[in-house]
C-alpha positions as CSV (number, residue, x, y, z in Angstrom):
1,X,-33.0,-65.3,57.8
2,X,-30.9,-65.5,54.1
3,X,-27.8,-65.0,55.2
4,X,-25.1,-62.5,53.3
5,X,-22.2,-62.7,51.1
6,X,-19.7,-60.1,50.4
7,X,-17.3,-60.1,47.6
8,X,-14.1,-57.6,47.3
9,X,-11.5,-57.4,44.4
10,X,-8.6,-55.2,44.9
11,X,-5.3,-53.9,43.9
12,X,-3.0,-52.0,45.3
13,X,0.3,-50.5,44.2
14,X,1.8,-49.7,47.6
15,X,3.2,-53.4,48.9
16,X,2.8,-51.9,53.1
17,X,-1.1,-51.0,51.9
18,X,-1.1,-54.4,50.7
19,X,0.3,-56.5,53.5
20,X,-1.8,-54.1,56.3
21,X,-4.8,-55.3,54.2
22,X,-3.9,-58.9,53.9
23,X,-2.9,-59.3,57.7
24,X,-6.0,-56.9,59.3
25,X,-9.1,-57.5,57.3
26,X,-9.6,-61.4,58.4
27,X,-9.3,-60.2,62.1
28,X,-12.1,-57.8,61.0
29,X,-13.9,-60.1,59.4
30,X,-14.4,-62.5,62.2
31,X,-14.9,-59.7,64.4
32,X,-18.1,-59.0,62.7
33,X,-19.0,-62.5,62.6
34,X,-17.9,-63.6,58.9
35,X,-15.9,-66.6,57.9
36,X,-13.9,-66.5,55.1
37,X,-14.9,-68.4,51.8
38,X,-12.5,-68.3,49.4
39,X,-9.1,-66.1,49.5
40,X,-6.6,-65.3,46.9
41,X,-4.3,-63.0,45.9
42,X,-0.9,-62.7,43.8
43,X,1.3,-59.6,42.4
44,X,1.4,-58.4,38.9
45,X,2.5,-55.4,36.9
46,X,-0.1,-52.8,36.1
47,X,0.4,-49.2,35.2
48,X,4.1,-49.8,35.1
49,X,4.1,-50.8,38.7
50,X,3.8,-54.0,40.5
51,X,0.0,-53.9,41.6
52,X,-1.1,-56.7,44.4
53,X,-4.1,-58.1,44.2
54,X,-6.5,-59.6,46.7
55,X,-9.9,-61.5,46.5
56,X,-11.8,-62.2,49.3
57,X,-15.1,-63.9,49.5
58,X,-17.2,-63.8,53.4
59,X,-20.3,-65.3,54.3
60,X,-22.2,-63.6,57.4
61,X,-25.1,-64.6,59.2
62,X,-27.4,-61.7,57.7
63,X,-27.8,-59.2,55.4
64,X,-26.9,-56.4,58.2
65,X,-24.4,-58.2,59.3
66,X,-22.3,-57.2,55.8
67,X,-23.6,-53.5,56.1
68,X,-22.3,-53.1,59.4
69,X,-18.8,-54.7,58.5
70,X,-18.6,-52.7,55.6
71,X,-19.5,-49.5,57.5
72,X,-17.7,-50.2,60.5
73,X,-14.2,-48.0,61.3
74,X,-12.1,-50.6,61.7
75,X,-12.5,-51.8,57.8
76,X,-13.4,-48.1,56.3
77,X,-10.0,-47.2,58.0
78,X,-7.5,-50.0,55.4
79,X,-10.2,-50.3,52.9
80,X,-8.2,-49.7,49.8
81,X,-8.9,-46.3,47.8
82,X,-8.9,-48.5,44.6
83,X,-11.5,-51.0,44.4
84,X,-12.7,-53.2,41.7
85,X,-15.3,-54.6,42.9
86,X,-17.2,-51.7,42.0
87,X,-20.5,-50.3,40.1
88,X,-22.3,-54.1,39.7
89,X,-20.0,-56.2,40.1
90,X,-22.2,-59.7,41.0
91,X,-20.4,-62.4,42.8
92,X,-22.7,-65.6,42.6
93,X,-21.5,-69.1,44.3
94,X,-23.1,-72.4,43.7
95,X,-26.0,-73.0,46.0
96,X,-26.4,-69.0,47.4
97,X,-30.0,-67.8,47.2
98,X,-29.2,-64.6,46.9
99,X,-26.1,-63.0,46.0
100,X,-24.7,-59.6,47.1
101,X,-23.6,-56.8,45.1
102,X,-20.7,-55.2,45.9
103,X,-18.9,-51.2,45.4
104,X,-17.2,-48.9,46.1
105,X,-19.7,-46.0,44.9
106,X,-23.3,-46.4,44.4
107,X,-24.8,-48.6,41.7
108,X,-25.0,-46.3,38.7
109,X,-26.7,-48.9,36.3
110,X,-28.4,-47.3,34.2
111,X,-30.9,-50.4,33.2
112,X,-31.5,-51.0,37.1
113,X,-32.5,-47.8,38.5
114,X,-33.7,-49.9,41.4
115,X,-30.3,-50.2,42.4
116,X,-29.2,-46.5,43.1
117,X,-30.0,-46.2,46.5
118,X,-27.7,-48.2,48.0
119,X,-24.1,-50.1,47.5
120,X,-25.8,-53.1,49.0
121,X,-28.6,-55.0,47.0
122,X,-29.8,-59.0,47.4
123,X,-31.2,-60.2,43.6
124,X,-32.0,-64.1,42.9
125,X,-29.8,-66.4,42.3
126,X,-31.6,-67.8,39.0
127,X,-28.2,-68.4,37.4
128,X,-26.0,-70.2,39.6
129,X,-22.6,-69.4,39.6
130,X,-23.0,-67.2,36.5
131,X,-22.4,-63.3,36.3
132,X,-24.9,-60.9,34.8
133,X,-22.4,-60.1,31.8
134,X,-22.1,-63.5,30.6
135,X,-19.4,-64.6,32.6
136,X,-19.2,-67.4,35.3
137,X,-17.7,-67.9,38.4
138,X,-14.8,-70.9,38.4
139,X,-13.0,-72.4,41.3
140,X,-9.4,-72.2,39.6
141,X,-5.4,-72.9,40.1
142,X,-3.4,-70.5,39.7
143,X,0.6,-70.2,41.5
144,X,2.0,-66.6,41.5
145,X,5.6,-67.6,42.2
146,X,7.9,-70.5,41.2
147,X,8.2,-73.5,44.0
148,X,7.1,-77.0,45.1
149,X,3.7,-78.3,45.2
150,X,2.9,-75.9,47.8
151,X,2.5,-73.1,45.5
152,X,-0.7,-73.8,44.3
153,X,-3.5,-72.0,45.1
154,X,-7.1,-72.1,44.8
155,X,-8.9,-68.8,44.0
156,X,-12.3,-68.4,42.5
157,X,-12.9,-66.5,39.1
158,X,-14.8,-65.2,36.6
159,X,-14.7,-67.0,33.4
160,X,-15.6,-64.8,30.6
161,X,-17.5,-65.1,27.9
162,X,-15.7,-66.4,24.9
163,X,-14.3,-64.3,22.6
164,X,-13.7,-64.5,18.8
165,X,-12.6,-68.0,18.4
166,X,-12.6,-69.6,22.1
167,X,-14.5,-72.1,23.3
168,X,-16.0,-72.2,27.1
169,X,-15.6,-75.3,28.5
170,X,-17.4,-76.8,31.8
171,X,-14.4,-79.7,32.8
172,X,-14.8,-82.9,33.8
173,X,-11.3,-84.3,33.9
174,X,-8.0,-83.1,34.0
175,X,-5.2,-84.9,32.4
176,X,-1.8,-84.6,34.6
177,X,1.9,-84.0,32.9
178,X,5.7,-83.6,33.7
179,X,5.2,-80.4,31.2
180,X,2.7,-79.5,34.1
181,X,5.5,-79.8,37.2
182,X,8.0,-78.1,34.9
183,X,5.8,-74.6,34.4
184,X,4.8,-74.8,38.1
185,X,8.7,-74.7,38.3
186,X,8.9,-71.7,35.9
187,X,11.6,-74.4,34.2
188,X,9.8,-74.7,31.0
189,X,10.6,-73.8,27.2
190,X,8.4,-70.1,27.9
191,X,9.1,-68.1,30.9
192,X,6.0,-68.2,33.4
193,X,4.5,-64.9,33.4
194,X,2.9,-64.8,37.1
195,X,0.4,-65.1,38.1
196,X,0.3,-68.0,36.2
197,X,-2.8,-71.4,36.1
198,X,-1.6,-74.6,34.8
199,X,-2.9,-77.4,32.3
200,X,-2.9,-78.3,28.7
201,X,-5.3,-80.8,28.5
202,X,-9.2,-81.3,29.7
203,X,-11.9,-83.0,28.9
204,X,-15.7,-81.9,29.4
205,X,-19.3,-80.1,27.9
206,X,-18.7,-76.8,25.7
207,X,-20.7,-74.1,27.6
208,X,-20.3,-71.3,25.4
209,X,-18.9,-70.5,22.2
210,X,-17.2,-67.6,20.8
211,X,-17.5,-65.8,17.1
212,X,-16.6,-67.6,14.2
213,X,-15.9,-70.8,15.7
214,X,-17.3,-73.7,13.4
215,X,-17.8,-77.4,14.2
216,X,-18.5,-77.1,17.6
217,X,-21.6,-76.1,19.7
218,X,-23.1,-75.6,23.4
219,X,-23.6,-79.3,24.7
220,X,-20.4,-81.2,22.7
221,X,-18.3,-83.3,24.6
222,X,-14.5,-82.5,24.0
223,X,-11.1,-82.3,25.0
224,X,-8.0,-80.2,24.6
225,X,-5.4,-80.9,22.8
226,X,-1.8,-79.0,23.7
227,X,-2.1,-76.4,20.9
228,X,-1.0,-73.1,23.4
229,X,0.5,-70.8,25.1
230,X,0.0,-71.4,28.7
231,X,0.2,-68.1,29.7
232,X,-3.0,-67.2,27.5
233,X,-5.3,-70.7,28.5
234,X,-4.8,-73.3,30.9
235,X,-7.0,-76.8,32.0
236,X,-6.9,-76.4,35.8
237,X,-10.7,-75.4,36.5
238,X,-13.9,-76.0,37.2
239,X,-14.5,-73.8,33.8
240,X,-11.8,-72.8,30.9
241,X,-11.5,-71.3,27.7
242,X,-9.4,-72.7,25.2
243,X,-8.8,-71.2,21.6
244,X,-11.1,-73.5,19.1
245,X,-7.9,-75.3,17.1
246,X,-7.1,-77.0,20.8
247,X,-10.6,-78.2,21.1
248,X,-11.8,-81.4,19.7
249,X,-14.6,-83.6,19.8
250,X,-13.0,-86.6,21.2
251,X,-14.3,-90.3,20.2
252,X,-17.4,-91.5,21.9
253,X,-15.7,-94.3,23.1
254,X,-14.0,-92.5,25.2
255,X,-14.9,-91.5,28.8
256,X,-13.9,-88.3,30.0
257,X,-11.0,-89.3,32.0
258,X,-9.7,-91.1,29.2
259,X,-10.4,-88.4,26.7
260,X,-8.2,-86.2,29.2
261,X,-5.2,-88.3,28.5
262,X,-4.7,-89.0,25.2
263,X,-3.6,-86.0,23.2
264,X,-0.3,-85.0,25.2
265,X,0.4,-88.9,24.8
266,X,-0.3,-90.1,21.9
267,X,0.6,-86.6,19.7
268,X,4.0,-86.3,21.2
269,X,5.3,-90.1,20.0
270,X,3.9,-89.6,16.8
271,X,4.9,-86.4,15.7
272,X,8.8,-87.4,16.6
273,X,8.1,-91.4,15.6
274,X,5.8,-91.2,12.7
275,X,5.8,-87.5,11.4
276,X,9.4,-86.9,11.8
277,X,11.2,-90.3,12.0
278,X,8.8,-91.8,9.9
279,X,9.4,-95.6,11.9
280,X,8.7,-98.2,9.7
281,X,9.1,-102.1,9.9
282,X,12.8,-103.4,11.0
283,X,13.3,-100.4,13.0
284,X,14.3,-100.7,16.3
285,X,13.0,-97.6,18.9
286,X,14.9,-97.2,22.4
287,X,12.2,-95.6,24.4
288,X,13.5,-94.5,27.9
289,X,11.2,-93.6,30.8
290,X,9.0,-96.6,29.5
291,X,6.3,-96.1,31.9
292,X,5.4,-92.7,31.9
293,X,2.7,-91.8,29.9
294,X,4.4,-90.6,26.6
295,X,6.4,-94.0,26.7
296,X,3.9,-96.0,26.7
297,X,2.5,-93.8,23.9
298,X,5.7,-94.5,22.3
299,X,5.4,-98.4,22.9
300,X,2.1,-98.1,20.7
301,X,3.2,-96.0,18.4
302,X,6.0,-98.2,17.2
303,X,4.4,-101.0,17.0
304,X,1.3,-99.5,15.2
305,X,3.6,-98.4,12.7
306,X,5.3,-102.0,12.5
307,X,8.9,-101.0,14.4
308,X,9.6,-102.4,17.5
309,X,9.8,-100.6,21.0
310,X,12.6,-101.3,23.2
311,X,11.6,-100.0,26.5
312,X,14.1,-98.6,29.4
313,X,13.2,-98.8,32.8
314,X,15.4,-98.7,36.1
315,X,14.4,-102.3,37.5
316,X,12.9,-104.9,36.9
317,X,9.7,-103.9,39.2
318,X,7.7,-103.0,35.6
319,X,9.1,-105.1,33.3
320,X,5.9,-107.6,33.2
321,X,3.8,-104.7,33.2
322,X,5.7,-103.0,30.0
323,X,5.6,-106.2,28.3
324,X,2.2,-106.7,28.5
325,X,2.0,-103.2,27.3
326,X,3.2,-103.7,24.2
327,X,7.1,-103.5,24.4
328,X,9.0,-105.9,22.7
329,X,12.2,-106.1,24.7
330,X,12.4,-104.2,28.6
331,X,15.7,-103.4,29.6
332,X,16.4,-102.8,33.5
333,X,19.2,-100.1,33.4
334,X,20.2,-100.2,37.0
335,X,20.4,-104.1,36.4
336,X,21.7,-104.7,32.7
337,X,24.0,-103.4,30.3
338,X,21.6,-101.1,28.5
339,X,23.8,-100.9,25.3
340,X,25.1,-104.4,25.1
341,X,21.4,-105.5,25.4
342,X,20.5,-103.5,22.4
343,X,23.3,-104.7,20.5
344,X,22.2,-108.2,20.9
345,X,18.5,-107.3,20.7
346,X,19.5,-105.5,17.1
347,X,22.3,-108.3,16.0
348,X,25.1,-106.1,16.8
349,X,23.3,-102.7,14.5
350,X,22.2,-100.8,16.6
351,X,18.5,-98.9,17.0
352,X,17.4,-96.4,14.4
353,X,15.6,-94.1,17.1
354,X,15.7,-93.2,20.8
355,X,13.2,-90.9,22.1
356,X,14.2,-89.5,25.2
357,X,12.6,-87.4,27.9
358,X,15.7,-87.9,30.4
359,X,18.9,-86.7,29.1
360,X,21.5,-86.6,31.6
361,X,24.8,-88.3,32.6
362,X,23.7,-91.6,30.5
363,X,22.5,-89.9,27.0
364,X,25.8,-91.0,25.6
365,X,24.9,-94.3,26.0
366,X,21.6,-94.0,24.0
367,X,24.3,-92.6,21.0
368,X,25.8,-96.0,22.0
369,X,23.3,-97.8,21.6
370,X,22.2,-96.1,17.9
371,X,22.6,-97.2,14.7
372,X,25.1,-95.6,12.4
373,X,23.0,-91.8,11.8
374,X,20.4,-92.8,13.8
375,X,18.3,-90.3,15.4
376,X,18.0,-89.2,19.0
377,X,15.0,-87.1,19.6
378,X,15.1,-85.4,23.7
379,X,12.0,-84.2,24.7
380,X,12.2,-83.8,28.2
381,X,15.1,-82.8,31.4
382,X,14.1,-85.6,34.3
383,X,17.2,-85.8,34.8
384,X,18.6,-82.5,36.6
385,X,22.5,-83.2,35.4
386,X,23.7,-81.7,32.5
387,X,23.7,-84.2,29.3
388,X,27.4,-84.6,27.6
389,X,27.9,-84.8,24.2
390,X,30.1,-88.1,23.3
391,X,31.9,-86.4,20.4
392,X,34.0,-88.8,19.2
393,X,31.0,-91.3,19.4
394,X,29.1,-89.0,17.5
395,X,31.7,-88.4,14.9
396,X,32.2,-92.4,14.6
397,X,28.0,-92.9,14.3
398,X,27.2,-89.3,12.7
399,X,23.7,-89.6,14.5
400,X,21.5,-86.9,14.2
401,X,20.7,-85.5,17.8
402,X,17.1,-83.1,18.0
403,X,15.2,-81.4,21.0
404,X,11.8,-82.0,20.2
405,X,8.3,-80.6,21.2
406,X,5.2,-81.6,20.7
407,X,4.4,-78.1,18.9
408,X,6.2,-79.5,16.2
409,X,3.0,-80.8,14.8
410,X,0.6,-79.1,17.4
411,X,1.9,-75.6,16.2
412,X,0.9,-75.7,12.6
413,X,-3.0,-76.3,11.4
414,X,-2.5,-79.0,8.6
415,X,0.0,-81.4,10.5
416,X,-2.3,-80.6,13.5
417,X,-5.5,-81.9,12.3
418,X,-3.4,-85.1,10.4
419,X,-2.5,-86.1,13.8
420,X,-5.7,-86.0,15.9
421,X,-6.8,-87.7,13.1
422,X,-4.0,-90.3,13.3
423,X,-4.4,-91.2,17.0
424,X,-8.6,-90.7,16.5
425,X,-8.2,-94.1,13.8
426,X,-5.4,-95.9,16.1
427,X,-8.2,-95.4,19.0
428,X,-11.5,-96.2,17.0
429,X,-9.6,-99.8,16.1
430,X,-8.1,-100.6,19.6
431,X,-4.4,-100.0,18.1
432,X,-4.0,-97.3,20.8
433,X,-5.4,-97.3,24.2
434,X,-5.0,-94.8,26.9
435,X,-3.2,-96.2,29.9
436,X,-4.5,-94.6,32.9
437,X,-2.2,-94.6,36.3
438,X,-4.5,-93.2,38.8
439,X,-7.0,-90.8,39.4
440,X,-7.7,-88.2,41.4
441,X,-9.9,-85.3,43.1
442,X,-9.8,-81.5,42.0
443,X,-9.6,-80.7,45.6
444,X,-6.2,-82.7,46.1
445,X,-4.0,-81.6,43.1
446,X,-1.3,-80.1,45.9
447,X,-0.9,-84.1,46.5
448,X,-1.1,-84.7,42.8
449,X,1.5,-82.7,42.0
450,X,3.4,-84.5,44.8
451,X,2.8,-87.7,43.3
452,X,3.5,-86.4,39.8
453,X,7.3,-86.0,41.1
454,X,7.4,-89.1,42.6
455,X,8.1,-91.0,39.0
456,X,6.1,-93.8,39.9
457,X,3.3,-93.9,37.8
458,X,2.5,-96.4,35.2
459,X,0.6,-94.5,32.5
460,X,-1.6,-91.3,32.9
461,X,-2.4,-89.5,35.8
462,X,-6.2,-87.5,35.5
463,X,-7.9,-85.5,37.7
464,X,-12.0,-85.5,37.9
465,X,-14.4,-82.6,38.7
């Protein structure tokens, strides 16, 4: 006997509604028999109010078995007035036979007149995971408040059909960033509007593409390059959209999990070393946090542009591992004098760039350590103290001190496309390799996140599907 599936989408504006139906239905549920697929839920405004929402999908052991849950007093008595799972809504999961449709009225469809007599009706599952209007169902992360790791939640969606100038994508990998940790932490440079997924980059097969998008067809393999908002697209999913200036076909040489770490990387040294600073040979580039991803970028970078990285790390632990990387000189800054060390490395001058993602109690020893109006570029807060200014230091050097993004070349079309082109060359001839830390399972991004915060990792960390 096929067994059945029900599906139920709702909102509700009244937050005791809400809880009554979070906390009774799944004691109804396996009352009747059904076990609980997938669950999700978060708050958001609609209609002026804050509307909660709830997604439940339930597997029973029969066709009747959904009829008389659906029927029976206990769930008609906190089954919510206002349902969205209504007039043909499909719900389809990988590897159903059938699927059930779900609503609150009776099918009205005008095309399927078969359907009218009754809110319940099985149809093939010739289409897996993919909704009659074009859309497909996506096992996605999503966090609908601020907080740890924890926070994350797995809910399944419906992945629409691309609009003008989007690009469905089926992912394969997943590349992992501090930007990442940061948004989950609503602690970013755009307030989180919840509920919220997470990800700039991915790599994997365009599904589907939208009107008026050029280049790129059903069946390319690409990635995404960290060219939006996050609060309009996001690369945590089994399936994403992504506007079409993100998406690029990445070089064949590249696997997937490598294609999933590179732009974030590679685009975020250059556009503050060679678009902006414009390094050259016989400059000297302090590059703290050595070992995380960008740094390493940055260690490339310079030296593909003839300058030479200096790289910062805490100990000693990685300073074989930097070197072989490409650094020139590894300073351990719990172990050394960080700016006596750069004055002998620079014959008492100074470096002409650092490029910081830390900032902190120690930035005033990267002015320090600069040449007179040098530039230091800070990209990132790992460090949770507040970073002094050294004025007098400043007025003695006259450096030039600039927060820097990534969307500084990202965020306009013509530097956008010179820099994928840029770091597509430096790959094609080996000058720039992707370092890649560790990799990991969709299933277990709670635990990636958790490593993510650890600041251990040596190079990129990528998730596969």
């Amino acid at each position: 006997m096929p067994k059945g599936y029900f599906f139920v989408e709702v909102e509700i504006a009244d937050p005791a509604a809400y809880e009554a139906y979070r906390t009774t239905v799944p004691d109804i549920i396996a009352a009747h028999g059904g076990r609980i697929l997938v669950r999700g839920g978060d708050p958001q405004p609609l209609d002026g109010v804050i509307s909660h929402r709830r997604r439940v999908i339930v597997e029973f052991d029969s066709p009747q078995a959904v009829k008389t849950f659906y029927y029976s007093d206990a769930y008609q008595a906190v089954r919510p007035i206002r349902l969205k799972a209504s007039n043909g809504f499909v719900c389809l999961l990988t590897g159903m036979q059938q699927v059930l449709r779900v609503s609150e009225q009776r099918v009205q469809t005008p095309s399927q007149p078969a359907l009218r007599t009754s809110p319940f009706e099985f149809v093939p599952n010739t289409t897996p995971s993919t909704r009659l209007n074009g859309g497909i169902m996506s096992r996605t992360i999503q966090f609908a408040q601020a907080g740890g790791p924890e926070v994350l939640e797995f809910i399944e969606m419906e992945v629409p059909t691309p609009g003008p100038r989007e690009v469905r994508i089926k992912v394969k990998a997943i590349g992992i960033s501090r930007a990442d940790s940061m948004w989950r932490n609503d602690r970013y440079t755009e307030p989180v509007k919840f509920p919220a997924g997470l990800g700039y980059e991915a790599a994997g097969i365009v599904d589907a593409v939208g009107k008026d998008v050029t280049g790129l067809a059903a069946g390319d393999a690409v990635s995404t390059i960290p060219a939006f908002s996050l609060n309009k697209y996001f690369s945590y999913g089994e399936v994403v959209l992504a506007p079409d200036h993100a998406v690029v076909k990445h070089p064949e040489s590249l696997s997937f999990v490598e294609a999933a770490s590179v732009w974030m990387m590679f685009i975020t040294a250059y556009g503050a070393l060679v678009f902006d600073a414009q390094v050259k040979a016989g400059d000297f580039v302090i590059i703290p946090a050595a070992s995380s991803s960008v740094g390493l970028a940055a260690i490339q970078i310079a030296n593909h542009a003839g300058a030479t990285p200096i790289a910062l790390t805490r100990t000693s632990d990685k300073k074989k591992r930097l070197q072989e990387a490409g650094a020139a000189h590894v300073i351990a800054t719990q172990e050394q004098d960080m700016v006596a060390e750069v004055m002998h490395i620079t014959n008492g001058n100074g470096a002409r760039v650092a490029f910081d993602p830390v900032g902190g109690a120690d930035f005033p020893k990267l002015i320090a350590a600069l040449t007179n109006q040098g530039i230091a570029y800070i990209y990132g807060a790992l460090s949770e103290d507040d970073t002094p200014i050294p004025v007098l230091e400043m007025i003695r050097k006259m450096p030039t001190v600039k927060g820097y993004s990534i969307r500084l070349v990202t965020g306009d079309e013509a530097r956008r496309k010179v820099a994928v082109e840029y770091v597509t060359r430096g790959l094609a001839r080996g000058a720039l390799k992707p370092v890649i830390d560790r990799i990991f399972k969709f299933d277990d991004m709670v635990e990636v996140h958790r490593y993510l915060e650890n600041s251990g990792q040596f190079g990129k960390i990528v998730v596969t599907l």
